[in-house]
C-alpha positions in Angstrom: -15.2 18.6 -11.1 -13.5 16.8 -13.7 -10.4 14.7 -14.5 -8.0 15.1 -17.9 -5.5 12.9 -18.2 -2.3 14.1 -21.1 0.2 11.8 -21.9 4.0 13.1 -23.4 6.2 12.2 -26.0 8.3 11.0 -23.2 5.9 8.2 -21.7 5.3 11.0 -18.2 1.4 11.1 -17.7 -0.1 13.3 -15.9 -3.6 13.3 -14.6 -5.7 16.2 -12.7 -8.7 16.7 -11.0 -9.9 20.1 -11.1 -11.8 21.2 -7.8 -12.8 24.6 -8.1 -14.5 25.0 -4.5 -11.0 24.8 -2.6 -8.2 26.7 -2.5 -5.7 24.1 -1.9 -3.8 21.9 -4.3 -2.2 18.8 -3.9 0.8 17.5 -6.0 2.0 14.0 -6.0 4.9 12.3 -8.7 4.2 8.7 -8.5 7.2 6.1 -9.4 5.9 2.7 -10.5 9.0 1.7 -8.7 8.4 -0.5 -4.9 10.3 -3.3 -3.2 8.9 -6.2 -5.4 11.1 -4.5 -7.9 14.3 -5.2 -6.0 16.4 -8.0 -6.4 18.2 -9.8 -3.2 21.2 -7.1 -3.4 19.2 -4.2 -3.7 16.6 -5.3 -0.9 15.0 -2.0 0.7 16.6 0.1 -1.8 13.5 2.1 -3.3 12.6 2.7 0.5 16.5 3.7 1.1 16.3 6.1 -2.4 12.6 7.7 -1.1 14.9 8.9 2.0 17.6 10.1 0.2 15.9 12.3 -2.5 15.2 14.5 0.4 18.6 15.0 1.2 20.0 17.5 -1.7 19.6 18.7 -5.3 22.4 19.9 -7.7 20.0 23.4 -7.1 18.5 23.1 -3.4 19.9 22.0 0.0 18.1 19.4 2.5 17.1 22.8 4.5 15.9 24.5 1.2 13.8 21.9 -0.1 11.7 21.6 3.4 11.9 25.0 4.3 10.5 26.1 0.8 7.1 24.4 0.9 7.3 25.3 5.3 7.3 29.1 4.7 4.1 29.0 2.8 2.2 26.5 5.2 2.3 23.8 2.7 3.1 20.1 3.4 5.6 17.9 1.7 6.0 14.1 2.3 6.6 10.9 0.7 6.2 7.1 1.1 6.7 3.5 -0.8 5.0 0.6 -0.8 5.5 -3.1 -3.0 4.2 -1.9 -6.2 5.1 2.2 -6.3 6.7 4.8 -4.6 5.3 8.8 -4.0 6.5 12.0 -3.2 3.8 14.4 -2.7 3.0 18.0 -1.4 -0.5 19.8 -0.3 0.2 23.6 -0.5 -2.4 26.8 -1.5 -3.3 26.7 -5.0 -1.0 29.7 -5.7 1.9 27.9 -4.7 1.6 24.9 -6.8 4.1 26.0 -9.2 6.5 26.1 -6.6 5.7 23.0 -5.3 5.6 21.0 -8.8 9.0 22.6 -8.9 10.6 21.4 -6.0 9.3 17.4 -6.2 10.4 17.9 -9.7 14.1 18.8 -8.7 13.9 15.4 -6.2 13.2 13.3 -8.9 15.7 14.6 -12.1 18.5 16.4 -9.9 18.9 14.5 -6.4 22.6 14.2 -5.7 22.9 10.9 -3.3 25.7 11.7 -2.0 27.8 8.8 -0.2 27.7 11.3 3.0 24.1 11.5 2.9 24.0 7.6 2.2 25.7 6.8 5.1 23.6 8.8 7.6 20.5 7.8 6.1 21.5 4.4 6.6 21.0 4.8 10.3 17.9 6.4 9.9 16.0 3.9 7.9 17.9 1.0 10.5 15.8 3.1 13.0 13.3 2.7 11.6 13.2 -0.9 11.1 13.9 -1.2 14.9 10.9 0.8 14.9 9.0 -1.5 13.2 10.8 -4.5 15.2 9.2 -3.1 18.1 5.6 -2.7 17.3 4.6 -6.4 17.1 1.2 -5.0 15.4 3.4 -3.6 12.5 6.1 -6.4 12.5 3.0 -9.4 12.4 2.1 -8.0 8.4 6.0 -8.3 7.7 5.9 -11.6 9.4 3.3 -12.7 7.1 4.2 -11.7 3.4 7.0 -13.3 4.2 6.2 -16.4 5.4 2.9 -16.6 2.6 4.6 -16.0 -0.1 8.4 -17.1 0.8 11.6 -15.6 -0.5 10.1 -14.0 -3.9 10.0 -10.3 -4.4 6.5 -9.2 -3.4 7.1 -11.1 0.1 10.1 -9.1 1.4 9.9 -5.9 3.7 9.3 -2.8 1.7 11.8 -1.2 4.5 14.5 -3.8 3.4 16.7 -6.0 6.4 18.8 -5.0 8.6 21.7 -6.7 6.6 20.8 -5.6 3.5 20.8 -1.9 4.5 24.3 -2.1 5.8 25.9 -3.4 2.7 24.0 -1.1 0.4 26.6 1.6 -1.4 26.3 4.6 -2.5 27.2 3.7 -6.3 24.3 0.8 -5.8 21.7 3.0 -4.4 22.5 6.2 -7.3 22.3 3.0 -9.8 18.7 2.4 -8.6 18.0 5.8 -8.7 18.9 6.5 -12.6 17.9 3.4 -13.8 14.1 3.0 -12.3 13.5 7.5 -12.4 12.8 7.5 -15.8 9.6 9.6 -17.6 8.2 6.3 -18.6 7.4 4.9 -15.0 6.6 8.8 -13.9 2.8 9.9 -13.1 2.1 13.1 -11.9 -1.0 13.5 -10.1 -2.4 17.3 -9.2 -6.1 17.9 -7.5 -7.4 21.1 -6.2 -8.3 24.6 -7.8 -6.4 24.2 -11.0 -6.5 24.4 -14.5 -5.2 21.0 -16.4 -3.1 23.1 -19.5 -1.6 25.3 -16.8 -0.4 22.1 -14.6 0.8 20.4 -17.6 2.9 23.3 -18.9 4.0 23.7 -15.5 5.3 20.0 -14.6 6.8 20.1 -18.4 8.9 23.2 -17.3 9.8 22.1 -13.9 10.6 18.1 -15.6 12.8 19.1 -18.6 15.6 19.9 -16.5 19.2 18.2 -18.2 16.9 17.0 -21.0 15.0 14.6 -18.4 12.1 14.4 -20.5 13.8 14.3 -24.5 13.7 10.1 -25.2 10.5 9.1 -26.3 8.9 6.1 -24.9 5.7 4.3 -23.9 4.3 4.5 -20.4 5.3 1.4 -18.5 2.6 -0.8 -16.7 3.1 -3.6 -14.3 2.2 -7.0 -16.2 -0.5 -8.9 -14.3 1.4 -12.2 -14.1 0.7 -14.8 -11.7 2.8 -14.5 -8.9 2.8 -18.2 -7.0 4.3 -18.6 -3.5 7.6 -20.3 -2.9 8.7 -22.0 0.0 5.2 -21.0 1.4 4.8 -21.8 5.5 1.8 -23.1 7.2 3.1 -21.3 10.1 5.5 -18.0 10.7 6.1 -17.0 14.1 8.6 -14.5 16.2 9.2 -14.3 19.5 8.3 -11.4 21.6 8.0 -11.2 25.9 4.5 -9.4 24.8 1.4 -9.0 26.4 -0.3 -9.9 23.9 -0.1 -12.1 21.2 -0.6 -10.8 17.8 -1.7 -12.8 14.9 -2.4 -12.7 11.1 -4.6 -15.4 9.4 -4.7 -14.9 5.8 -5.6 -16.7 2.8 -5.1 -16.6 -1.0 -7.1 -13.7 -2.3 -7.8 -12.0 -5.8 -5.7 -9.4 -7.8 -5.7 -6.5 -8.6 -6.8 -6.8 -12.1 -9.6 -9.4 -11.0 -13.3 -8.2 -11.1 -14.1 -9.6 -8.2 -11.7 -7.5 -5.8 -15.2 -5.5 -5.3 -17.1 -9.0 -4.2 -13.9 -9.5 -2.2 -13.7 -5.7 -0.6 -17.5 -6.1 0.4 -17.1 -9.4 2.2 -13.9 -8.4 4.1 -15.7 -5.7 5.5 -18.7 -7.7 6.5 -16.3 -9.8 8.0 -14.1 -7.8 10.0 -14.5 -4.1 8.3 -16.1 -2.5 11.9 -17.6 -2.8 15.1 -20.9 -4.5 13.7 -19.0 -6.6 11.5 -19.1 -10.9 12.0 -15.5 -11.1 13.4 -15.9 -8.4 15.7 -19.0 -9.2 16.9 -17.9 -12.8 17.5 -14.5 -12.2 19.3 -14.6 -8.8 20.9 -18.2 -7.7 21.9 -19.4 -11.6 23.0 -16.2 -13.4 24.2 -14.2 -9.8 25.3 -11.5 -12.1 23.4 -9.3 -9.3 22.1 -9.2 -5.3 22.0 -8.3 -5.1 17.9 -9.7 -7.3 15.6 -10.3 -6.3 11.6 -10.2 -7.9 8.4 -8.6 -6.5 4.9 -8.5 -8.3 1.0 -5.1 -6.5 -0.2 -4.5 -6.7 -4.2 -0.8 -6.8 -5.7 -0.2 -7.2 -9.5 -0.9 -10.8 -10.4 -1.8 -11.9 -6.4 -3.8 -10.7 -3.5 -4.6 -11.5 -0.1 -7.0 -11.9 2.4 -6.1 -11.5 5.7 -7.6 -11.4 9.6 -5.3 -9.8 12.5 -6.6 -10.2 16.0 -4.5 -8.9 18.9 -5.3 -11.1 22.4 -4.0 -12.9 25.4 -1.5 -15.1 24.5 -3.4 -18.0 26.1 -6.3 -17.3 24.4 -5.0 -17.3 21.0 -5.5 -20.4 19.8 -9.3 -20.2 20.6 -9.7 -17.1 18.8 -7.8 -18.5 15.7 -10.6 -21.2 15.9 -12.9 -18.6 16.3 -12.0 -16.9 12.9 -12.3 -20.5 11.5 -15.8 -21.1 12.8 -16.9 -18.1 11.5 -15.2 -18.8 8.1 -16.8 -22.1 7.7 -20.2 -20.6 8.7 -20.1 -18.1 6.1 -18.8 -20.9 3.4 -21.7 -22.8 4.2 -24.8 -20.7 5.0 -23.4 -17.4 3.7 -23.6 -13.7 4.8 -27.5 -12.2 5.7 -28.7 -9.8 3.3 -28.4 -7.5 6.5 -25.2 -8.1 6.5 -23.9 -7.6 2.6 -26.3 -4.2 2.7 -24.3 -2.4 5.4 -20.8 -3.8 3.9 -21.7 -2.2 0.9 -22.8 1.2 2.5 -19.8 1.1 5.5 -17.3 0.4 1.7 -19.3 3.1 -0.1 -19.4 5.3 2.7 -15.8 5.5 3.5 -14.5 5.8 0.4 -16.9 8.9 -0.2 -15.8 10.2 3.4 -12.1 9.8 1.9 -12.2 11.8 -0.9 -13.1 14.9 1.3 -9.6 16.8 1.2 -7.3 17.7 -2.4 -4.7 15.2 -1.2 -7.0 12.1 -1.1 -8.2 13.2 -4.5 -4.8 13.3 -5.5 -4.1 9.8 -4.1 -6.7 8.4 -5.8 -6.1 9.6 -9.3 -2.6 9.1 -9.2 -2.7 5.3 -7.9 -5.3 4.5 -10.5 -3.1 5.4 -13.3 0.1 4.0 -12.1 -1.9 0.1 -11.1 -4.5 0.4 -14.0 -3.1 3.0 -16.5 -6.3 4.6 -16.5 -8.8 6.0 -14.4 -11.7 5.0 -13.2 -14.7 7.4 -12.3 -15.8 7.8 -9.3 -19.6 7.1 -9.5 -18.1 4.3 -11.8 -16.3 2.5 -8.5 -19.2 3.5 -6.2 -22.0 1.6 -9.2 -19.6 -1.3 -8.9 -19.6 -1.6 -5.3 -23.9 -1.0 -5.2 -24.0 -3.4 -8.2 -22.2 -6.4 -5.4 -24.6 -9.3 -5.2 -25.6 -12.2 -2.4 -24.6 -14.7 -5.1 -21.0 -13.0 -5.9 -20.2 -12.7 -2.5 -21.2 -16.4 -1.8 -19.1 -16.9 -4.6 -15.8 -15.3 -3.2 -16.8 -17.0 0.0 -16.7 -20.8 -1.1 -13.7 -20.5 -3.2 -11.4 -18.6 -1.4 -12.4 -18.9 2.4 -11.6 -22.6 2.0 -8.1 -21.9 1.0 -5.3 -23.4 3.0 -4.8 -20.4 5.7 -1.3 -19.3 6.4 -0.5 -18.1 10.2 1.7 -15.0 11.0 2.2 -14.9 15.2 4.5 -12.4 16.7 4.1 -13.4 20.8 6.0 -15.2 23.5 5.3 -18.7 21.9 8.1 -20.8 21.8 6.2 -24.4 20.5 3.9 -23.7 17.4 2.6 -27.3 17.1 -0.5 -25.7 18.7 -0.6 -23.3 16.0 0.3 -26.4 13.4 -2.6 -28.3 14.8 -5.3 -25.2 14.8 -5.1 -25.0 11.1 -4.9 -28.8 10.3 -8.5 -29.2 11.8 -10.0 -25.9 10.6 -8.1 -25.3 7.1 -8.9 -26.1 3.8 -11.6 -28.7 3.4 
């Protein structure tokens, strides 16, 4: 197994992973394009623009660009998040061609068409009425924006409801030719391939209406410091739920940081399973809540660390304390040995156990280049992870766990001052 990396005239890279034990393949053409790149007008619009790519070529048809990877049992899909956007497809190695092909056409030929704009429209408000009404989904929404206030990396990915309705068809098609371009392109392939055959391949299928002629230099995301504005102690909606559904996060590192592995490591031992602290402490002894995890998430230039707990709604201020206690416990006597060893294996562990199928190969290639513009090794991320020490993690622990917490709450609470007061006498220190 091994991974090549070429790099065009035209800024497009393109990375591989040749499996030769499999006979599947796995395509994916990632945009370094996501909602933190949107401005106020064009909120949701990468989102709105993932939808819409599906919807017609100047050569294919909606029906003819599904059907086409259907009738050979493939799978085609695609999804965006803050920092990058993905179209990808999983078919039998024989059909990669095919496939490159036909993502290809998406990204140099997509019409976006203001009859295809409009309908879409409804579909993605669906969708955020969807999202509306799964208060575990809406409580993460809930939380970016009241952390990190009305800046770019706070808003929904999925835009609002207002901003979806006023988008055109000449705003969306702008957004489309202006972000598309070679220079923010990777293409990621894994699976039983040959890397000169994929390359000559996606070079074929990319040079359609001379997409791939300017030269230019491969475009990566500056780590700049991104600093909250406007940031809230306290964000809450109101829901007639059963339960109420809360996010407790904290400042964490970025992506770029060495310590995200310290970081990943002491999430985990702090809410990454059933034998981890937070679990322990609030399901299995108090019977407290049903869900309870923990997650350190890096952006370019921020991250987070954050704790969701779904429970009673009059039991929700004792669990936030809870998560406090155990916080300051850690800060100030630290995490067992026991308990950094199995964080490292349970982080180790599934990340092996991820990489099991072409399209998680694929995943993981292609996000490395487009966040790091290169590739780490595999062995190389699991040494890094093994190489975690007591004293890093105590490290991470005292300076971030004592951060000033911010509180996301999506439940029928009308008067937060509860809420206020929790994290006034647990907070920073």
């Amino acid at each position: 197994m091994s991974v090549r990396r070429t790099v065009l005239p035209s800024g497009l890279r393109i990375v591989t992973e040749e499996v030769s034990s499999v006979r599947s393949a796995a395509v994916g053409i990632w945009i370094n394009i996501g909602s933190r790149d949107e401005t106020p007008a064009t909120a949701g619009a990468s989102h709105f623009l993932e939808h819409l790519l599906f919807k017609g070529t100047t050569s294919r048809t909606a029906m003819e660009i599904s059907s086409s990877i259907e009738a050979v049992g493939g799978e085609m899909n695609a999804f965006t998040s803050k920092e990058y956007t993905c179209f990808y497809a999983r078919v039998i190695d024989n059909d990669l061609p095919m496939a490159i092909d036909v993502l290809a056409d998406l990204i140099t030929s997509s019409l976006v068409t203001a009859a295809d704009v409009d309908a879409e429209r409804k579909v993605v408000l669906e969708e955020i009425a969807m999202r509306d009404d799964d208060p575990s989904d809406l409580v993460h929404d809930l939380f970016s924006d009241t952390y990190y206030g009305d800046i770019p990396v706070g808003r929904p990915i999925l835009g609002t409801v207002e901003s979806i309705k006023g988008m055109s068809r000449n705003t969306v098609f702008n957004y489309y030719k202006k972000k598309y371009l070679p220079e923010n392109l990777v293409v990621a392939v894994a699976g039983n391939i040959k890397h000169k055959k994929v390359v000559a391949a996606i070079e074929k299928a990319l040079s359609r209406d001379g997409y791939l002629d300017n030269h230019a230099a491969p475009v990566l995301r500056e780590n700049t410091l991104v600093k909250p504005r406007n940031q809230q102690a306290v964000g809450s909606i109101y829901r007639k739920t059963e339960q109420s559904h809360m996010f407790y996060g904290l400042e964490g590192v970025a992506r770029s940081d060495e310590r995200r592995f310290a970081m990943g490591v002491m999430a985990s031992a702090l809410g990454g399973g059933m034998s981890s602290r937070l679990f322990q402490e609030i399901r299995e002894k108090r019977g407290l809540a049903y869900s309870v995890y923990a997650y350190a998430q890096q952006f370019a230039g921020t991250g987070v660390l954050g704790f969701y707990a779904g429970c009673n709604p009059a039991k929700s201020v004792e669990v936030i304390e809870i998560i406090q206690e155990v916080l300051a416990d850690v800060v100030d006597r630290g995490l067992t040995q026991e308990e950094i060893e199995r964080a490292k294996g349970a982080v180790r562990g599934s990340l092996v156990l991820s990489q099991e199928d072409t399209g998680s190969r694929m995943s993981r290639i292609g996000k490395s280049e487009i966040v790091y513009g290169e590739i780490m090794s595999f062995d190389e991320i699991l040494k890094s992870i093994a190489r975690v020490t007591p004293d890093e993690v105590r490290a991470v622990a005292s300076e971030f766990l004592i951060k000033s917490p911010t509180l996301a709450v999506v439940g029928p609470h009308k008067d937060l001052r509860k809420f206020e007061k929790a994290l006034r006498n647990g907070g920073s220190k």
